[in-house]
N, C-alpha and C positions, 0 to 999 in steps of 0.2 A: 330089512324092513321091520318096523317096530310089529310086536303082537296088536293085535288090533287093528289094522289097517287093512284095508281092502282095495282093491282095485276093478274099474271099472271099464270093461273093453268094447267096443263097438265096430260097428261091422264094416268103416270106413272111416278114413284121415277126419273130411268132412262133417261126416257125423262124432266125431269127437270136438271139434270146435264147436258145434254146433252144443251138444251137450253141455259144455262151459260156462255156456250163456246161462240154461236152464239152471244147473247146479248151484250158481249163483244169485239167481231170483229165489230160488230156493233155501239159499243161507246154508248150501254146504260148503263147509271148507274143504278142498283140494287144490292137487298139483298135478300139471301134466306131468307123465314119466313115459319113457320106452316102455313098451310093451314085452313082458317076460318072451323067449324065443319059445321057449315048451307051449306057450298057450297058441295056440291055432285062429289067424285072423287076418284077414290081408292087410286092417290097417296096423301100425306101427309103434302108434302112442297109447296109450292108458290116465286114466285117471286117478289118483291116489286118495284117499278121504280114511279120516278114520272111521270104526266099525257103528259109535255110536248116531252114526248120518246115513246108514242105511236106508232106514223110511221114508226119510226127505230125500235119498238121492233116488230109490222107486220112485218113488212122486216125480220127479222133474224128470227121469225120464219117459214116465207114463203119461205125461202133459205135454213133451214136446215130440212125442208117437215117434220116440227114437228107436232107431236101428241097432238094440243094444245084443253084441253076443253072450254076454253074461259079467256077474259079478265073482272073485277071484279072491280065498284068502290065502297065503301060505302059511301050508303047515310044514316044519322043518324044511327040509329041500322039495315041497312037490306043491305045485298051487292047486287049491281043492276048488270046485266050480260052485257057487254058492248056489240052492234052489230058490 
């Protein structure tokens, strides 16, 4: 995964398509991905965006009262949990 990219996990399948929608009223670019095994979540997918779409990807998911369990950057082998 390139530096600078982040990912985006939430707390259900559901709630990641649902996020989608938001993320692109929003005008962030992403892509669904599997969701890393080390991060902890029952859903499966993840969302990828780069770093500089942070603020607008907060926004769409504090506008669509998503079920987010956090945002995710890897640093070498360990994904760091964004605050």
């Amino acid at each position: 995964m390139p530096v600078g990219t982040l990912i985006a996990i939430f707390d259900t399948t559901y709630e990641t398509l649902r996020a989608e929608d938001f993320f692109r009223e929003a005008g962030v670019v992403f892509r669904p991905v599997l969701k890393p095994r080390k991060i902890g979540s029952a859903c499966r997918m993840a969302l990828q965006f780069g770093e500089e779409a942070l603020p607008s990807a907060k926004a769409a998911v504090a506008q669509g009262k998503l079920a987010l369990n956090a945002f995710y950057r890897k640093e070498g082998e360990q994904w760091q949990k964004l605050d």
